[in-house]
C-alpha positions, 0 to 999 in steps of 0.5 A: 500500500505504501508503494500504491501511495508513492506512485499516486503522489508521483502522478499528481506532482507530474500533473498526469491526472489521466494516467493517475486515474486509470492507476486508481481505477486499476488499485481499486479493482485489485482491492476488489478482487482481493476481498472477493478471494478472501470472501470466497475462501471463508465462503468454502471453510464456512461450507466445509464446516458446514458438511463436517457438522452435517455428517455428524448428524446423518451418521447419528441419525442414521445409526438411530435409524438401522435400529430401529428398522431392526426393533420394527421387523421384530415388532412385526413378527410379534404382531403378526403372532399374536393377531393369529393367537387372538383370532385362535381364542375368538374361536372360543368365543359364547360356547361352553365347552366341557373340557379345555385343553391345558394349551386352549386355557392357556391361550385363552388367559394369554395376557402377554404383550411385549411394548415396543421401544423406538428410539427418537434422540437423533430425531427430536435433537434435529427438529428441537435444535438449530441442527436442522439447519445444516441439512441441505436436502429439503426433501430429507428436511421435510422427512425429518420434521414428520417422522416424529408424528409416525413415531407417536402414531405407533406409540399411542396406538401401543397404549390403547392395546396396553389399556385394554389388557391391563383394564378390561382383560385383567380384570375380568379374566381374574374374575373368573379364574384362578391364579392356581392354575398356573402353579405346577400340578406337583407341587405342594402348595398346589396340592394343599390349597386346590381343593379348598381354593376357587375354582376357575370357570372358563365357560363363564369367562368365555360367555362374558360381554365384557371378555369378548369386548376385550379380546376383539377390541384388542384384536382389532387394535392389533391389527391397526397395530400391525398397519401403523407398525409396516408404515413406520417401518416404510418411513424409516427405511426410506430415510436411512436410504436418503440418509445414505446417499447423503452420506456418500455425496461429494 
């Protein structure tokens, strides 16, 4: 710069004020150039640190994601089984048979229900958070922002099926039958108390309004279940696709 100003003074002493003109004209544009090779430079590290951060957030995500594809296969199977076991039990549904099977028993007391864990850090640290942001691909963006409503979907749905088991079948199923039933034959406290213990009474239970409400209504809560468990499934998968074609861009 000190040289810039030497020569501008020499200029105008020799009175070549043209020439001074054009040698101004032709500084500013150096300054000029020069801020736009700076501005473009800290342009291409602010990118770079950009990406650097976005990775971080689809490899996290995505790890989030391959689990739970895993957690959703499983939750599938089961689903699947246990629409199979309701359907089963509904056979057994308004007759009074004489004799049960220990495995008709069995299957008609069967309270087992396993709840589904979906994992959603990754996913609501995006949307709560400035991360966000640093997603390039709107269509991964528009994804993100409504995978948490598919995860309450199948969440809420989980609490309908866990509130007809625990407060309609529970009760009426121990209304009805006896927990000795489920105490070994052999032993000892089986043998003592049988005898002077309530007896359990399938044919009551199985002719019960309130029985036969439970068992549909979970069957049919089951199979929305089951709908809601295969979207979700569709959804998760398509992310973790789109996540890594992210993953693997330039």
């Amino acid at each position: 710069m000190v040289l810039f100003r030497k020569v501008r003074n020499k200029l105008l002493r020799l009175e070549k004020f043209k020439t001074y003109f054009i040698y101004a004209l032709g500084e500013i544009a150096l300054i000029v150039v020069g801020l736009l090779i700076a501005w473009k430079i800290n342009n291409l590290n602010e990118i770079k640190k950009n990406r650097i951060v976005e990775l971080k957030i689809y490899k996290s995500l995505s790890q989030e994601l391959d689990t739970n594809l895993i957690v959703l296969d499983s939750a599938i199977v089961d689903y699947t089984k246990s629409i199979q076991m309701l359907q089963n039990t509904i056979n057994y549904l308004g007759i009074q048979p004489k004799e049960l099977t220990q495995d008709a028993k069995k299957l008609i007391v069967n309270l087992n229900y396993e709840k589904t864990i979906v994992r959603n850090e990754a996913i609501n640290s995006i949307n709560a958070t400035n991360k966000f942001e640093f997603i390039e691909s709107d269509s991964l963006k528009y994804l993100i922002a409504a995978y948490p409503n598919e995860l309450d979907s199948f969440n809420n749905q989980q609490i309908k099926i866990e509130n007809i088991i625990t407060n309609r079948l529970k009760p009426v199923i121990e209304k009805y039958i006896s927990l000795l039933e489920i105490l070994p034959e052999n032993s000892y406290n089986y043998k003592r108390v049988k005898n002077y213990g309530n007896q359990s009474n399938y044919p009551e239970l199985l002719v019960s309004r309130e029985y036969q409400n439970g068992v549909i209504d979970r069957l049919l809560r089951t199979k929305d279940q089951l709908s809601i468990a295969k979207n979700l499934r569709f959804k998760t998968e398509t992310i973790a696709t789109k996540l890594d074609q992210e993953l693997h861009r330039p």
